[in-house]
PDB file of N, CA, C, O and CB in Angstrom:
ATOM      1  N   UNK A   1     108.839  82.735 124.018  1.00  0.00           N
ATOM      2  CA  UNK A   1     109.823  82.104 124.856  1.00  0.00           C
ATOM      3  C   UNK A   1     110.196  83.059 125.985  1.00  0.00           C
ATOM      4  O   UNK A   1     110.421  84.225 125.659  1.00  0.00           O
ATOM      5  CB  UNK A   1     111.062  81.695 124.038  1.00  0.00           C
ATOM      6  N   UNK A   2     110.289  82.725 127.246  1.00  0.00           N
ATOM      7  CA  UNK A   2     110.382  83.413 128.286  1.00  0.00           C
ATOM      8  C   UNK A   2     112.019  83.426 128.389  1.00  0.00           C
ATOM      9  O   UNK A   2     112.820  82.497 128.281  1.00  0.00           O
ATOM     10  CB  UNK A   2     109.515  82.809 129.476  1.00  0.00           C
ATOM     11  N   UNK A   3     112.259  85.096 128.686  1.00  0.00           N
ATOM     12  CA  UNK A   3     113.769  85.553 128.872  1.00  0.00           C
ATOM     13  C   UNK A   3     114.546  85.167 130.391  1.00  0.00           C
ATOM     14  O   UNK A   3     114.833  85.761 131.430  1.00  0.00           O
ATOM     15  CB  UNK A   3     113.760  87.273 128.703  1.00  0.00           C
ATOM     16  N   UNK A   4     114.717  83.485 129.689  1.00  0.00           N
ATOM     17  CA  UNK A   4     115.701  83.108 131.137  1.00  0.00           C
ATOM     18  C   UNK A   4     117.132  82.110 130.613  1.00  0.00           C
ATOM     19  O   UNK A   4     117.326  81.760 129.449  1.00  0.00           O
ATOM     20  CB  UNK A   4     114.529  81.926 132.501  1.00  0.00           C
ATOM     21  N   UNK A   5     117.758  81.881 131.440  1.00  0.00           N
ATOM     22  CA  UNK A   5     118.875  81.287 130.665  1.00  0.00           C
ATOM     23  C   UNK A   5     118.440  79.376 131.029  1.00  0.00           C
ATOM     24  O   UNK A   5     117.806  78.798 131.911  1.00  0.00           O
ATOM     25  CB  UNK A   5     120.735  82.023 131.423  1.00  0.00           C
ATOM     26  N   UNK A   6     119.200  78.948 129.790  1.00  0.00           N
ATOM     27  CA  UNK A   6     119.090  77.628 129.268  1.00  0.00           C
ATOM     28  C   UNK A   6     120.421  76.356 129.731  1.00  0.00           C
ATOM     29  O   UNK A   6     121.503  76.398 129.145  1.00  0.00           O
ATOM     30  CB  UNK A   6     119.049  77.942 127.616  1.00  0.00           C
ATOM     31  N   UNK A   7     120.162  75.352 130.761  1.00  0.00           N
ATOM     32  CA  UNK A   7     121.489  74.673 130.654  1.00  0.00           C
ATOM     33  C   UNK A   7     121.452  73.984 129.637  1.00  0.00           C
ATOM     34  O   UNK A   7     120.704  73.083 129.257  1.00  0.00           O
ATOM     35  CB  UNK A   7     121.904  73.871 131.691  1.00  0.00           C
ATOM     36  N   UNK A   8     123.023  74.874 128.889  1.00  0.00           N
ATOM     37  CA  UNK A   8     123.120  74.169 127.460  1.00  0.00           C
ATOM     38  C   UNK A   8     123.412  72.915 127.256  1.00  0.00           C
ATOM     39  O   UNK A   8     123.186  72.361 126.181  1.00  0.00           O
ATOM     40  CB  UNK A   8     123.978  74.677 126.710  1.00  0.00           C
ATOM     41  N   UNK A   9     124.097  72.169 128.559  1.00  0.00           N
ATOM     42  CA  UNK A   9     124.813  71.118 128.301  1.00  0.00           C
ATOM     43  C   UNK A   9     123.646  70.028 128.947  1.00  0.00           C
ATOM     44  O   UNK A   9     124.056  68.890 129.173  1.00  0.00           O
ATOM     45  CB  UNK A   9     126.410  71.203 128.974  1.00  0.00           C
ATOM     46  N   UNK A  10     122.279  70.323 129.237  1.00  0.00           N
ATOM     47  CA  UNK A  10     121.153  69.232 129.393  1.00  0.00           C
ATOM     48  C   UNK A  10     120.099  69.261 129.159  1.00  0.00           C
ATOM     49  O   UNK A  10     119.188  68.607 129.666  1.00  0.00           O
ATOM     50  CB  UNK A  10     120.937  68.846 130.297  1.00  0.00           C
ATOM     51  N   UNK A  11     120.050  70.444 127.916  1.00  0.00           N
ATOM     52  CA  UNK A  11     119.026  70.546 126.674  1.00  0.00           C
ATOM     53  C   UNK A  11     118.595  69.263 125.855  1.00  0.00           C
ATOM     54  O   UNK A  11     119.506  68.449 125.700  1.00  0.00           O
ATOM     55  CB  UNK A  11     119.654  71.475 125.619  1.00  0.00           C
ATOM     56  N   UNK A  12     117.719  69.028 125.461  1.00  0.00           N
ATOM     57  CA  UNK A  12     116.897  67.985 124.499  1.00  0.00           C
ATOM     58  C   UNK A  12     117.164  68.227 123.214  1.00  0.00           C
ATOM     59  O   UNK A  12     116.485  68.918 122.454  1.00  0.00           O
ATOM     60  CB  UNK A  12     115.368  68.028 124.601  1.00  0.00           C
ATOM     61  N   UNK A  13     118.597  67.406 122.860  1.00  0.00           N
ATOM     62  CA  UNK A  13     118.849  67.697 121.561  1.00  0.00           C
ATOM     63  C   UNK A  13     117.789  67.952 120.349  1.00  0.00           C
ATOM     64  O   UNK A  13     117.865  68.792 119.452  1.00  0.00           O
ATOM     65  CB  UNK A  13     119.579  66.743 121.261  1.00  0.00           C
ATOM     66  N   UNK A  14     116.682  66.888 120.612  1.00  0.00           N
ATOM     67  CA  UNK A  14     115.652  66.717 119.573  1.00  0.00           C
ATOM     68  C   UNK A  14     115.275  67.799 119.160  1.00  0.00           C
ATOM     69  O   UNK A  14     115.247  67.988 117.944  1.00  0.00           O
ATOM     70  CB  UNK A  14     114.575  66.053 119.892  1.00  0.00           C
ATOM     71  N   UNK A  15     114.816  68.973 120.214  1.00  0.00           N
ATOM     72  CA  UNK A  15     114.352  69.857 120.118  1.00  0.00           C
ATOM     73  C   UNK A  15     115.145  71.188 119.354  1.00  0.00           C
ATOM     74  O   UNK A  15     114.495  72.228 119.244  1.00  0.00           O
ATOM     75  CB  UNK A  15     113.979  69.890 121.245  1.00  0.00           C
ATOM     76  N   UNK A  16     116.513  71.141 118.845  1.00  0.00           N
ATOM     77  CA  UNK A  16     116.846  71.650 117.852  1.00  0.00           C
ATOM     78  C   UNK A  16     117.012  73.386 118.655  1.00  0.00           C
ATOM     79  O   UNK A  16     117.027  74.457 118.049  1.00  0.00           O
ATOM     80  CB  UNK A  16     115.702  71.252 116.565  1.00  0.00           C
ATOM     81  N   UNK A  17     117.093  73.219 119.808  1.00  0.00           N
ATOM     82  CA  UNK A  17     117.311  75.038 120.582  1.00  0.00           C
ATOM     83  C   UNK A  17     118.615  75.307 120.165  1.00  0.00           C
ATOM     84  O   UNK A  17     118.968  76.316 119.555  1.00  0.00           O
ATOM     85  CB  UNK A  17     117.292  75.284 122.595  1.00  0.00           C
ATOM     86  N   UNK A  18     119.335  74.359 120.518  1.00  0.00           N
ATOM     87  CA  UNK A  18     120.977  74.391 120.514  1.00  0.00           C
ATOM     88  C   UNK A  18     121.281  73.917 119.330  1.00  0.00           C
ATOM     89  O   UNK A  18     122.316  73.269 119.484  1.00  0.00           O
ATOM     90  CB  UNK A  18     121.768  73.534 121.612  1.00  0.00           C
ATOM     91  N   UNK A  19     120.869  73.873 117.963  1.00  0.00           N
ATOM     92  CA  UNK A  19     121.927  73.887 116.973  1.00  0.00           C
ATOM     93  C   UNK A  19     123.324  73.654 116.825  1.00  0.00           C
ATOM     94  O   UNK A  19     123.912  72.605 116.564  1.00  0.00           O
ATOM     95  CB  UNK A  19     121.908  74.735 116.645  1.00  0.00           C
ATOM     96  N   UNK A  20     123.690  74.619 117.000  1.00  0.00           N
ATOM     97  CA  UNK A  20     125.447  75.278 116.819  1.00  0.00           C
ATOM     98  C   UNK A  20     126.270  74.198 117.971  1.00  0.00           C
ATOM     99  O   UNK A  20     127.228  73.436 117.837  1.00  0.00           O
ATOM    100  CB  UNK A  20     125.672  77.504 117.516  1.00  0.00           C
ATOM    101  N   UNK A  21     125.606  74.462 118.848  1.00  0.00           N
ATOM    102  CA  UNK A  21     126.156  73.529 119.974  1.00  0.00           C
ATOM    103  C   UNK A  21     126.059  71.366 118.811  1.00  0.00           C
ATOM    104  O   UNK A  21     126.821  70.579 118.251  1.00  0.00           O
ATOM    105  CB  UNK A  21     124.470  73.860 121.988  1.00  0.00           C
ATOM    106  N   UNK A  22     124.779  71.503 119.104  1.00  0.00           N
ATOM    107  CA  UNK A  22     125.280  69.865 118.339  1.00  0.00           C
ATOM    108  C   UNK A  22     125.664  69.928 117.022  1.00  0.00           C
ATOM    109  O   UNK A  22     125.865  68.857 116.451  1.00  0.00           O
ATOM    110  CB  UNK A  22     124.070  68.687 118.231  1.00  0.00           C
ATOM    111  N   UNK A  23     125.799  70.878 116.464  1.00  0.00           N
ATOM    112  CA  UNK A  23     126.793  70.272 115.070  1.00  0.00           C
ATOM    113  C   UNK A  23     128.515  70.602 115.546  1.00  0.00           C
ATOM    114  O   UNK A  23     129.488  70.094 114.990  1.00  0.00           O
ATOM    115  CB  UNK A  23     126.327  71.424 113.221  1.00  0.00           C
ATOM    116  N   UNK A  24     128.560  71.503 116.619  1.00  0.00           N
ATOM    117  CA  UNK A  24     129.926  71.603 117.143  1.00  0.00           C
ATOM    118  C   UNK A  24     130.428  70.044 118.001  1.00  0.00           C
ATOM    119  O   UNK A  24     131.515  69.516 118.238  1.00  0.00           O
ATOM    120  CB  UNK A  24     129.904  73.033 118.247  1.00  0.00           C
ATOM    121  N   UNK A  25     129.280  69.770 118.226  1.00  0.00           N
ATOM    122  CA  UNK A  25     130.038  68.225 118.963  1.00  0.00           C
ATOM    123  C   UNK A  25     130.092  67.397 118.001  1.00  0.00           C
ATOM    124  O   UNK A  25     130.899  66.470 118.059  1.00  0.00           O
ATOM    125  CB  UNK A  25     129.217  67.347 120.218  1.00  0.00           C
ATOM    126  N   UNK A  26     129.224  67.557 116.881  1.00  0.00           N
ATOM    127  CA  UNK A  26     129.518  66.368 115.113  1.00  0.00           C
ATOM    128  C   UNK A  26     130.156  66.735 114.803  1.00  0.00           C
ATOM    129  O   UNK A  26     130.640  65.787 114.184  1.00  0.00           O
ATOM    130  CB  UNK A  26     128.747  66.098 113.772  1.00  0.00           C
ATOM    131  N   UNK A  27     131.076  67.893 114.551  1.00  0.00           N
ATOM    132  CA  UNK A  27     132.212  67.868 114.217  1.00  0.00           C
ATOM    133  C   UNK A  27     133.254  67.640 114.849  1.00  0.00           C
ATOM    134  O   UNK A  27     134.175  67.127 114.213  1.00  0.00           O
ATOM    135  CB  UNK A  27     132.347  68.597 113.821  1.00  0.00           C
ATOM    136  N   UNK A  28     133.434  67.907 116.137  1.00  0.00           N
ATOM    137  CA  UNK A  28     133.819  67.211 117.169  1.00  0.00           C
ATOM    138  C   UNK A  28     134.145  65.506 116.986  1.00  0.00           C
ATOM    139  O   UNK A  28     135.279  65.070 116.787  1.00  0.00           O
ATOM    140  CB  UNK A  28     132.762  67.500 118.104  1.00  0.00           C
ATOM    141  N   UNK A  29     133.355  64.961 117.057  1.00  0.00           N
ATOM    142  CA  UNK A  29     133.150  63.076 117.132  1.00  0.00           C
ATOM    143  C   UNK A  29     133.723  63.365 115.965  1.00  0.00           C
ATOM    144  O   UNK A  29     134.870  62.973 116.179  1.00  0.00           O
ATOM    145  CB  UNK A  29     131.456  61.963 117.211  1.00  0.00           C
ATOM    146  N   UNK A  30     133.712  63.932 114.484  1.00  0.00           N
ATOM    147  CA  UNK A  30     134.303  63.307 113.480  1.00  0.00           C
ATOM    148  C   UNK A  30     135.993  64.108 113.037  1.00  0.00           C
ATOM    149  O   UNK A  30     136.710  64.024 112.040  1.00  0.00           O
ATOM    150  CB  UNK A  30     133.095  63.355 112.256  1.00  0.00           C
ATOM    151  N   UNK A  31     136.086  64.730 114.112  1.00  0.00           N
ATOM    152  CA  UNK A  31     137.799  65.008 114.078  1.00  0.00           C
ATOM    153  C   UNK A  31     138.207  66.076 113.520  1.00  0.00           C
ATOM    154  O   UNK A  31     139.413  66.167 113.292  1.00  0.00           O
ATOM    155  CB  UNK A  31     138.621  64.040 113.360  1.00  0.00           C
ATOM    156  N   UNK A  32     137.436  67.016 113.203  1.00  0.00           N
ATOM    157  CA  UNK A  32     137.300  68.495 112.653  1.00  0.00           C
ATOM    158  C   UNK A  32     137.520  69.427 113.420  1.00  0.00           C
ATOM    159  O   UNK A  32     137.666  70.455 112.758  1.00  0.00           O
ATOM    160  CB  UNK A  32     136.144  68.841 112.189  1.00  0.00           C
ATOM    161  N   UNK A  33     137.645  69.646 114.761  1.00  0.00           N
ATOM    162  CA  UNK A  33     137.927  70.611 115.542  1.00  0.00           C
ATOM    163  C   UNK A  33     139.340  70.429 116.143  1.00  0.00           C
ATOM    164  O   UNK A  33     139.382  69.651 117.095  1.00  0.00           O
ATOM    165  CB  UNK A  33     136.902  70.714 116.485  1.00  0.00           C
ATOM    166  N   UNK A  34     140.270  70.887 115.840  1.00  0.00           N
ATOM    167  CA  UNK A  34     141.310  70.542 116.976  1.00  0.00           C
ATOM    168  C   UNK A  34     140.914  71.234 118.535  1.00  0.00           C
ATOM    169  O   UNK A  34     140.282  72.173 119.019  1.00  0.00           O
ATOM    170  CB  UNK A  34     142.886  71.180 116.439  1.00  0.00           C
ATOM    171  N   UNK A  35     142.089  69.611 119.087  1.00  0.00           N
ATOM    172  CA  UNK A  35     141.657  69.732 120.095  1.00  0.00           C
ATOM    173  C   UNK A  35     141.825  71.146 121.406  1.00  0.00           C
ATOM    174  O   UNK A  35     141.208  71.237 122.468  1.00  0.00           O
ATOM    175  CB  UNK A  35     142.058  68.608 120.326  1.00  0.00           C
ATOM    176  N   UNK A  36     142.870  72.095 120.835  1.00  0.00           N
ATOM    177  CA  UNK A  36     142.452  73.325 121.624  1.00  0.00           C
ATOM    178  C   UNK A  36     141.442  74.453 121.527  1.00  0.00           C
ATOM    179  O   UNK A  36     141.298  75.464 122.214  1.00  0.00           O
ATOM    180  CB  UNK A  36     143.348  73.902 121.674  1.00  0.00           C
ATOM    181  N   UNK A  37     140.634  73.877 120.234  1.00  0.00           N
ATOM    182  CA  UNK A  37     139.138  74.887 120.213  1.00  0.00           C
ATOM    183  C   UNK A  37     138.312  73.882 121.192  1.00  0.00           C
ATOM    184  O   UNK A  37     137.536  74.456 121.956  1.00  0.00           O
ATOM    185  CB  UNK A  37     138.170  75.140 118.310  1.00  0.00           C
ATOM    186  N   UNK A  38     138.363  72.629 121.268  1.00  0.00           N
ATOM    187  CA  UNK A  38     137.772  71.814 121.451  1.00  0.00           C
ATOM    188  C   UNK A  38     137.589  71.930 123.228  1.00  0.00           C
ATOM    189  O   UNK A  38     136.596  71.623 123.886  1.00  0.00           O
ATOM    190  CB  UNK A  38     138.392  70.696 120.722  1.00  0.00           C
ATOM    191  N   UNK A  39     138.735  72.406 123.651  1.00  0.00           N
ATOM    192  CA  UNK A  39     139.073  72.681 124.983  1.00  0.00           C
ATOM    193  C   UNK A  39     138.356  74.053 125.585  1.00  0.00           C
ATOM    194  O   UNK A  39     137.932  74.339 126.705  1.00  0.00           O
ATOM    195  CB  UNK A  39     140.621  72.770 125.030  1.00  0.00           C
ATOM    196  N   UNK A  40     138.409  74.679 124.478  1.00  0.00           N
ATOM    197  CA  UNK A  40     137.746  75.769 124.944  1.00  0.00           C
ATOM    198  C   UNK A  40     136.486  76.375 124.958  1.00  0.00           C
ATOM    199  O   UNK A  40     136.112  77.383 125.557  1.00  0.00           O
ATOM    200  CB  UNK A  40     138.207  76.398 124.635  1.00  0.00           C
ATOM    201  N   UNK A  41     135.727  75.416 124.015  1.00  0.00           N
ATOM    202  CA  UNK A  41     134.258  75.143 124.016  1.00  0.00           C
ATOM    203  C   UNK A  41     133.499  74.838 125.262  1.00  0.00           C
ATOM    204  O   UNK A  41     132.470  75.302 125.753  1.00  0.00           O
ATOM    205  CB  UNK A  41     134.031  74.088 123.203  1.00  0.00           C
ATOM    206  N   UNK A  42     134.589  73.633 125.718  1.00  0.00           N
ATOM    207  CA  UNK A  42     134.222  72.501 126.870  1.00  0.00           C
ATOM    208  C   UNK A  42     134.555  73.852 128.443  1.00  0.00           C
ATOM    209  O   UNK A  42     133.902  73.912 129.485  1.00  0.00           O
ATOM    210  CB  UNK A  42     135.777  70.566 126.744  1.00  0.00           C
ATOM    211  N   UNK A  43     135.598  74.616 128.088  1.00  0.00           N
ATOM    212  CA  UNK A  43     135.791  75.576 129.303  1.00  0.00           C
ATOM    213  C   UNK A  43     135.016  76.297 129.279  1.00  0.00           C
ATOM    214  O   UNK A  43     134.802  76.790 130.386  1.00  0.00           O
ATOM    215  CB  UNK A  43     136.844  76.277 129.492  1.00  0.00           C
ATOM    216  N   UNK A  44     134.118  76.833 128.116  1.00  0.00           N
ATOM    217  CA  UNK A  44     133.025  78.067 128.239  1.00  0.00           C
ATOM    218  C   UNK A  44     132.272  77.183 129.056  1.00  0.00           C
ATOM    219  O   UNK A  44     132.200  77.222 130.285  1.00  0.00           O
ATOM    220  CB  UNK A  44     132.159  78.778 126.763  1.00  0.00           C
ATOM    221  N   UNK A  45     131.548  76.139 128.052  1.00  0.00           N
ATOM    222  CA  UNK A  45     130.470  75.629 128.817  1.00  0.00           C
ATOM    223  C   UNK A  45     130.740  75.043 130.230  1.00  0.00           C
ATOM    224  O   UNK A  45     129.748  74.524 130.742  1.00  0.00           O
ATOM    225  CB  UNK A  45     129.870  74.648 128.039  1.00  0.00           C
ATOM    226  N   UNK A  46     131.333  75.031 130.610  1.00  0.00           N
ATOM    227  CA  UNK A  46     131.380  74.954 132.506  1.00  0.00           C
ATOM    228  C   UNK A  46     131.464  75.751 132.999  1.00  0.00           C
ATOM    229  O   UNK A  46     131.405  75.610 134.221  1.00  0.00           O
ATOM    230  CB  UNK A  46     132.264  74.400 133.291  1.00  0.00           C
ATOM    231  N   UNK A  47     131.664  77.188 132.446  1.00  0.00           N
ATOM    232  CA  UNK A  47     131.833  78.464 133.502  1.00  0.00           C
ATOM    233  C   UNK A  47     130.661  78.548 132.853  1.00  0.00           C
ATOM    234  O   UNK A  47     130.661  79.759 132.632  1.00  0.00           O
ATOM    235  CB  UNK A  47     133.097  79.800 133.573  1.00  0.00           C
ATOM    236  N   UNK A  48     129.702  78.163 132.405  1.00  0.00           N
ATOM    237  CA  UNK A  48     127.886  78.478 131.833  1.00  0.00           C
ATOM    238  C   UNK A  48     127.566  77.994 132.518  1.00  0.00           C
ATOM    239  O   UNK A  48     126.581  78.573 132.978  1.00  0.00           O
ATOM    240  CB  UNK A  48     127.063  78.087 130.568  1.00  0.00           C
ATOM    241  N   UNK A  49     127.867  76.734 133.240  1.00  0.00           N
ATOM    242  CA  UNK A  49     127.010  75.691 133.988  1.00  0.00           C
ATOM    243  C   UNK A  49     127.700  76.192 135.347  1.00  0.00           C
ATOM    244  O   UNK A  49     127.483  75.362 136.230  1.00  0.00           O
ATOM    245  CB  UNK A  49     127.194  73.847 133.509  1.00  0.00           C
ATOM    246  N   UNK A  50     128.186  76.885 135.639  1.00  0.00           N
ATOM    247  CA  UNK A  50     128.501  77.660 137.045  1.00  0.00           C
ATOM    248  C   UNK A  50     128.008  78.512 137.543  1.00  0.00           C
ATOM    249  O   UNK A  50     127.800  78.644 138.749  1.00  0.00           O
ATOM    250  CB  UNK A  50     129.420  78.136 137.194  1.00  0.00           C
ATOM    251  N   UNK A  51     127.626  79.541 136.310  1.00  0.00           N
ATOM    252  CA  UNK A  51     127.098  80.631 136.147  1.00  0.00           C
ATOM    253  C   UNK A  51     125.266  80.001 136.714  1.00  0.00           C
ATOM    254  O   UNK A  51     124.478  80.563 137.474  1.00  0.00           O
ATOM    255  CB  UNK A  51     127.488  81.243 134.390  1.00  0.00           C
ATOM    256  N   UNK A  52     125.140  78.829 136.055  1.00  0.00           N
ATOM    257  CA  UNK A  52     123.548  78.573 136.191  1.00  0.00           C
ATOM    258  C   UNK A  52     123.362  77.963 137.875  1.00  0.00           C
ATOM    259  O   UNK A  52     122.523  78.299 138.711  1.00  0.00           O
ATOM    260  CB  UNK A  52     122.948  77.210 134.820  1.00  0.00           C
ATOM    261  N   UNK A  53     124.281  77.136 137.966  1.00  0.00           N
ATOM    262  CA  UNK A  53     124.331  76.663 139.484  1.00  0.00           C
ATOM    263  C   UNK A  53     124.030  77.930 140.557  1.00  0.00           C
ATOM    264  O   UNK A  53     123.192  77.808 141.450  1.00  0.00           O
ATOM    265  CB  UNK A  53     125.936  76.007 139.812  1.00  0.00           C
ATOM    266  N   UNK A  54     124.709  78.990 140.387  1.00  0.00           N
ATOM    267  CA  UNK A  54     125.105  79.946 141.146  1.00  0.00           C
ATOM    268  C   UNK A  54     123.249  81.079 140.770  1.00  0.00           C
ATOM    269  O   UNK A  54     122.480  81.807 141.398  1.00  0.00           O
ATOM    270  CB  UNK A  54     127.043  80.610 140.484  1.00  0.00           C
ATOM    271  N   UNK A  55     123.308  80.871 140.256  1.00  0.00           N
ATOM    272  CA  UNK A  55     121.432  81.666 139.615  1.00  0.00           C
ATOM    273  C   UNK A  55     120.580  80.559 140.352  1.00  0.00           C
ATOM    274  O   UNK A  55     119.571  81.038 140.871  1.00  0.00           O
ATOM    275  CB  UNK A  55     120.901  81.591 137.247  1.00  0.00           C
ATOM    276  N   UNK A  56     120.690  79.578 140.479  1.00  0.00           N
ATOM    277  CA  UNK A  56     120.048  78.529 141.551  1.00  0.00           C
ATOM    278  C   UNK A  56     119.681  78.482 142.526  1.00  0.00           C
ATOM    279  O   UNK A  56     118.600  78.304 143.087  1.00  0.00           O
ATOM    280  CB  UNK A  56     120.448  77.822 141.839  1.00  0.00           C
ATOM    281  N   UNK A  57     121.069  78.729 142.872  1.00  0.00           N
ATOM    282  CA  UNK A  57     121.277  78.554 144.361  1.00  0.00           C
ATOM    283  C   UNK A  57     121.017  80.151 145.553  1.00  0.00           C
ATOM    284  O   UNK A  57     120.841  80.481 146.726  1.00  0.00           O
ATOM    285  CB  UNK A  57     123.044  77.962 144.395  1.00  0.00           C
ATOM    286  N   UNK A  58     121.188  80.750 143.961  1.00  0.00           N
ATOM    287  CA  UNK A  58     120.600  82.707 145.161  1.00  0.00           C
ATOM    288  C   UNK A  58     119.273  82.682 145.049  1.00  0.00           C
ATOM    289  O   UNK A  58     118.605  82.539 144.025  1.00  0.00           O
ATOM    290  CB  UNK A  58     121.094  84.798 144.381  1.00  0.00           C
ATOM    291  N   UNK A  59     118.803  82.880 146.524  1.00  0.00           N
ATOM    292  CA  UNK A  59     117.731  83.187 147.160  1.00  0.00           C
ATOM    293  C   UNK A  59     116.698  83.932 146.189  1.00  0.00           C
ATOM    294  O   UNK A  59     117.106  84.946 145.623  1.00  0.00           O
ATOM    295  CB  UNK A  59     118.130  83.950 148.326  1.00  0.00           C
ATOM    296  N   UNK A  60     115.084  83.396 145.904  1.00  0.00           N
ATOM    297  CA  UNK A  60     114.259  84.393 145.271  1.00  0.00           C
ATOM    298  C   UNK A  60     114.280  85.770 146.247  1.00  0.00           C
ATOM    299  O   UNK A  60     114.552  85.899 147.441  1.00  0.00           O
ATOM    300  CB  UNK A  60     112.705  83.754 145.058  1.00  0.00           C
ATOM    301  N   UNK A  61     113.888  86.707 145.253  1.00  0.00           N
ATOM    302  CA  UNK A  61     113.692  88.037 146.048  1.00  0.00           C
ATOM    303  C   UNK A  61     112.436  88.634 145.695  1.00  0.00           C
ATOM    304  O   UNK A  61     112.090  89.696 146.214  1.00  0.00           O
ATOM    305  CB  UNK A  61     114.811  89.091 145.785  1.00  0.00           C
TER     306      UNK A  61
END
């Protein structure tokens, strides 16, 4: 596997990369997380998906 980063939030569940991530949203849907871990899951993963936008968008060198 080549050392690059992954958008976690439009990964192919099927494919089983992200684990932790989909049993955190099944527990999630079934009411096991309160909702301020729940908040803060959802805040990592957008400063991840910022982080990846921003690796995008800078110029190859």
């Amino acid at each position: 596997m080549l050392n690059k980063l992954v958008d976690v939030l439009h990964t192919n569940t099927d494919s089983a990369r992200w684990p932790y991530l989909d049993r955190l949203i099944d527990l999630n849907e079934m009411g096991l997380i309160p909702p301020e871990i729940w908040r803060l899951v959802c805040s990592l993963c957008h400063e991840y998906e910022l982080e990846l936008l921003a690796l995008r968008e800078r110029p190859a060198s």
